[in-house]
C-alpha positions in Angstrom: 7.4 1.9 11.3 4.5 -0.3 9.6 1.1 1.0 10.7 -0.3 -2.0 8.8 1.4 -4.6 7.5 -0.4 -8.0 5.5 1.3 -11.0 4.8 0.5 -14.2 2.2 -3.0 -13.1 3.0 -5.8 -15.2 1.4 -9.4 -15.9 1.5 -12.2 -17.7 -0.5 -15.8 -17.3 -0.8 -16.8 -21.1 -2.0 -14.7 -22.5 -5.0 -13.8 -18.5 -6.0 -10.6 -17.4 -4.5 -10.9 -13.5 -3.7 -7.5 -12.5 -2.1 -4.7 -14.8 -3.4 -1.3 -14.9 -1.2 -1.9 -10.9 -0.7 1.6 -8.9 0.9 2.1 -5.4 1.7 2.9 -2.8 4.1 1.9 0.8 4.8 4.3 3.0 6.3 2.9 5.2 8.8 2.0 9.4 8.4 1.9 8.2 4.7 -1.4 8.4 2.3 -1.5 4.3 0.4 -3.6 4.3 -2.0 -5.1 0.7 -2.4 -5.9 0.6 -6.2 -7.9 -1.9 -8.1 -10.9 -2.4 -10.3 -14.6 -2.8 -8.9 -14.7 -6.5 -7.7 -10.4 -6.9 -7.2 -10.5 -7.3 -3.6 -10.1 -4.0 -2.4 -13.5 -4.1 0.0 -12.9 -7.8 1.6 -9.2 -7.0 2.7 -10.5 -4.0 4.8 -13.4 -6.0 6.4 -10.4 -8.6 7.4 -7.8 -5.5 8.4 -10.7 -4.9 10.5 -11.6 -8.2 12.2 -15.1 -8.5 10.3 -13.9 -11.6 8.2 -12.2 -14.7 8.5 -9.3 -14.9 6.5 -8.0 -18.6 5.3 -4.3 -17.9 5.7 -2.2 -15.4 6.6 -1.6 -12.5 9.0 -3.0 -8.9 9.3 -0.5 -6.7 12.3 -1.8 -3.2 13.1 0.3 -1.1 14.9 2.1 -4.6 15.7 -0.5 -6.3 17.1 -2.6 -9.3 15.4 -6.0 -8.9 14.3 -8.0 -11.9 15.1 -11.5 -12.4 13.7 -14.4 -12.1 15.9 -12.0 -9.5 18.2 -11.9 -6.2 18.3 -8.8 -5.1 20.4 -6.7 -3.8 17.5 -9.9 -1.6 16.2 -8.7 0.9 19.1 -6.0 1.7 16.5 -8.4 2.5 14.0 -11.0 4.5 12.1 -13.1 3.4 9.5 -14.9 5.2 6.6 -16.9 2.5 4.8 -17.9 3.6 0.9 -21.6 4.2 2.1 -21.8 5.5 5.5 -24.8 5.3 7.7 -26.2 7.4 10.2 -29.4 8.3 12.5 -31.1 10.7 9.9 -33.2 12.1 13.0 -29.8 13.3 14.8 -27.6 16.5 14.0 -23.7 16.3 13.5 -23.0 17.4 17.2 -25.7 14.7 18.9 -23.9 12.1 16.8 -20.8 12.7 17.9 -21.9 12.7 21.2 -23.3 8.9 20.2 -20.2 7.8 19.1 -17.8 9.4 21.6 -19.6 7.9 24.5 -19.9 4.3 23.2 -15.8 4.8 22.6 -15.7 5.6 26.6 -14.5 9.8 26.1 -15.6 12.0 28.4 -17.8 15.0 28.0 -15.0 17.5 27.6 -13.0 15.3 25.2 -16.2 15.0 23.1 -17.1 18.5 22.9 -13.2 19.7 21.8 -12.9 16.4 19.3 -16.2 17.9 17.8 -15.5 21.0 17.5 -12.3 20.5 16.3 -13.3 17.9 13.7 -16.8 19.7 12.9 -14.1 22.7 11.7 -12.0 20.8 9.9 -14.9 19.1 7.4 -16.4 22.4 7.6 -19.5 21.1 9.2 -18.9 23.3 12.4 -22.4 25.0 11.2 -24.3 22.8 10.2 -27.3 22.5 12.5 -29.8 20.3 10.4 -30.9 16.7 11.2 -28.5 14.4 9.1 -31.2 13.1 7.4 -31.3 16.3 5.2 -27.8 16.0 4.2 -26.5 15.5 1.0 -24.0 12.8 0.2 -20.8 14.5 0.2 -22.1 16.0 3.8 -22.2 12.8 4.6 -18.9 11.9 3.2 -17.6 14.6 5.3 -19.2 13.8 8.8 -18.4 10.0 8.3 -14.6 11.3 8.3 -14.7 13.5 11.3 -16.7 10.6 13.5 -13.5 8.0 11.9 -11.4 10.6 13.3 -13.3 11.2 16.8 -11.3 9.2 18.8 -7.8 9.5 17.5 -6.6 6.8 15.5 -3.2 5.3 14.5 -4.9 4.4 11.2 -7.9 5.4 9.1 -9.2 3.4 6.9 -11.2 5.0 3.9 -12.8 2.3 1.6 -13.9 3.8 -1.8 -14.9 7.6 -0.1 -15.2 9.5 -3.2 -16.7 7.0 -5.7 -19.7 8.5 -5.5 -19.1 12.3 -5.3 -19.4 15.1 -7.9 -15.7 16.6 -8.9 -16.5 19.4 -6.0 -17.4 16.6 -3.5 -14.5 14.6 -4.6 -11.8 17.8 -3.8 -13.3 18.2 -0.5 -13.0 15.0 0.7 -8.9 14.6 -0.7 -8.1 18.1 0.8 -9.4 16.5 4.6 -7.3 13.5 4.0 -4.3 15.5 3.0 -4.7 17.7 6.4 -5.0 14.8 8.8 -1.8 13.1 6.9 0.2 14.5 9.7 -2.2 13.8 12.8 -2.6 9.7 11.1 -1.6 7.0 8.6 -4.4 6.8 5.8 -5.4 4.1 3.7 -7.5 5.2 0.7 -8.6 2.5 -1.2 -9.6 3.5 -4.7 -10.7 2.9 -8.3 -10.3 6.5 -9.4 -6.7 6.9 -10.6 -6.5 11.1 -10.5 -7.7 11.0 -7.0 -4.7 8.3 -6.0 -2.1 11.0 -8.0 -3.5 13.7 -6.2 -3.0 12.8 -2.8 -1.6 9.4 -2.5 2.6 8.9 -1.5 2.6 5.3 -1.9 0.4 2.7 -3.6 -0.8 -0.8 -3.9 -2.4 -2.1 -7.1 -4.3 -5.3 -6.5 -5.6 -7.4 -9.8 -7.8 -10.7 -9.1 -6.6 -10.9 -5.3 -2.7 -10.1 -6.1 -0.7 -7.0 -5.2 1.2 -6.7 -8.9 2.5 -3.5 -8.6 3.6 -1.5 -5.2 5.4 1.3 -4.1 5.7 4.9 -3.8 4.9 6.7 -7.0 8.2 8.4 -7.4 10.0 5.6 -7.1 7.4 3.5 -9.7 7.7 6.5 -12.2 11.4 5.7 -12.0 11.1 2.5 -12.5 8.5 2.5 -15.6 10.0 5.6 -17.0 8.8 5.7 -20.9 12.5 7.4 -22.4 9.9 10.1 -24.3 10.6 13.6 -25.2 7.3 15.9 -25.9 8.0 18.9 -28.0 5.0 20.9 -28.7 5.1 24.2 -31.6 2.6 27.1 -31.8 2.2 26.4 -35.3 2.4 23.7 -38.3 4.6 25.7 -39.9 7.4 25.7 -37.0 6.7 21.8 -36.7 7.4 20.8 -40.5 10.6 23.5 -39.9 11.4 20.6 -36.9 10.8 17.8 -39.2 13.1 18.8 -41.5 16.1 19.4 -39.5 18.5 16.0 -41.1 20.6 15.7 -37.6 16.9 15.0 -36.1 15.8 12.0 -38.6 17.0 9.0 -36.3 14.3 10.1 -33.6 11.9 10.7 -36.2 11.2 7.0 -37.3 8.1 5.8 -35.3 7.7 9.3 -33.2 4.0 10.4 -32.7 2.8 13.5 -34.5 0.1 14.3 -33.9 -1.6 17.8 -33.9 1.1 20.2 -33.8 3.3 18.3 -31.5 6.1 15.5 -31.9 6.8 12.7 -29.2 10.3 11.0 -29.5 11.4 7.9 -28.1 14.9 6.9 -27.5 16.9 4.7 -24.8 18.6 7.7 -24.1 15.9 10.2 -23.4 18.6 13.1 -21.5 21.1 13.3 -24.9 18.2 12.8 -27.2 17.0 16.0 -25.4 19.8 17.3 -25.4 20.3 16.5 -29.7 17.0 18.2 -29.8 17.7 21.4 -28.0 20.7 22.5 -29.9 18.8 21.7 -33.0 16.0 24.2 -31.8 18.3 26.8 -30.9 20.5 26.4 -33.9 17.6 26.9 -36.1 15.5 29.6 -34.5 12.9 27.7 -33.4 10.8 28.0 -29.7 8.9 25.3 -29.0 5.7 25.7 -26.9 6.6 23.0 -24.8 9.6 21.0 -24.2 9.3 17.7 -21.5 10.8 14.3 -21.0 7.5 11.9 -20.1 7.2 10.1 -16.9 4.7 7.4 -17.3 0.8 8.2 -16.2 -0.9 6.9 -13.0 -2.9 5.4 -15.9 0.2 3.8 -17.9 1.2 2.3 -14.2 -2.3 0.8 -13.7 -2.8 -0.5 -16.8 0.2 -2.2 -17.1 -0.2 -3.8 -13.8 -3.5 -5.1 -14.8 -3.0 -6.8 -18.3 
């Protein structure tokens, strides 16, 4: 089943078209990341996923219901992490909670177990400062767990670690990779590593249009480069390589740089294959030994140009 599924989406600010006949679909208990440069169009689908904006065309279903603009009935399906989250700097974690699980319509016993559940899980549980003090990835951290309070299908996380140092960043993707069972996230992203980190399927959007989707295994497949990477422990065991004649045919255009050789050939398993005999018929142990599949980064910057 489709937790969220968009289709010939569009929407214009004035004469600039932002999302242009947008489709896709994201399957639920799966991680999608939603993958574009600064400005793509990442930010104005979410506000319409989530019935801030008017869209022009198109329609948005979650959990196979509409979303209508100006109407909030399908937002009981969902949580929402917004890149900059704000809060009352005077409260403390647990009296915000409180806030938000009463204006959702919990009672006091499901508020107290959600928050001390959730308080756990973004390891906040002891944290008994005003919020105000916090620092951002804190605040990264209890913006999650008050997305979370109230169970939804889907959470929606719009650029969460763009601002985070590398330790803030591996909190936040190890919290979205535990609630990966409990919900469907959408994750949308301009940091490629995080997306390959954590990510199952992806989206890549470029001026308004999804030009690449999938799940990554399946894209990987799909762009696979036909490369062999053999690296030596020496100079002198790479020119002993080079010199092997049966080798020669892969040798014309292969990288080699550093102590290392990259082949290319159309058929990447028997060139291995060639290659491995050669290295075992002349005594030579390579370092390292691997058949490329293409980079998030090859995948993204193919899709964009």
């Amino acid at each position: 089943m489709d937790l969220l599924r968009i289709d010939h989406l569009s929407k214009s600010f004035g004469p600039h078209k932002v999302i242009d006949d947008l489709s896709f679909a994201v399957p639920e208990h799966s991680i999608f990341g939603f993958v574009g440069q600064n400005g793509a169009g990442k930010t104005t689908t979410m506000k319409m996923v989530l019935g801030l904006l008017k869209s022009d065309r198109g329609t948005i279903m979650v959990n196979g219901e509409e979303v209508r603009f100006g109407q909030n009935r399908t937002n009981q399906f969902l949580g929402y992490l917004p890149d900059v989250p704000e809060f009352y700097g005077f409260m403390k974690p647990r009296e915000y909670l409180k806030l938000c699980g009463e204006i959702t319509g919990l009672d006091d016993n499901q508020i107290k177990s959600r928050s001390d559940e959730l308080l756990a899980m973004v390891g906040l549980d002891r944290a008994n400062k005003k919020i105000g003090g916090f620092s951002r990835g804190m605040k990264q951290r209890l913006g999650i767990a008050q997305a979370l309070l109230n169970e939804p299908k889907l959470l929606i996380c719009d650029e969460p670690t763009s601002a985070l140092d590398p330790i803030g960043r591996k909190e936040i993707l190890d919290i979205l990779q535990q609630v990966k069972g409990k919900t469907t996230v959408v994750f949308s992203t301009h940091i490629l590593s995080d997306v390959e980190r954590i990510c199952d399927h992806i989206a890549v959007i470029h001026q308004g249009r999804i030009t690449l989707a999938g799940t990554l295994s399946e894209l990987k497949a799909q762009h696979k480069q036909d490369q062999l990477q053999v690296e030596f422990a020496s100079s002198e065991d790479k020119a002993r390589f080079m010199a092997i004649p049966q080798l020669s045919p892969f040798l014309a255009g292969a990288d080699l740089s550093g102590t290392g050789v990259i082949l290319q050939d159309k058929e990447a398993f028997k060139m291995a294959s060639i290659v491995l005999d050669a290295l075992v018929h002349n005594q030579i142990v390579p370092t390292r030994f691997e058949l490329l599949e293409p980079s998030i980064e090859n995948l993204f910057l193919e899709a964009v140009q």
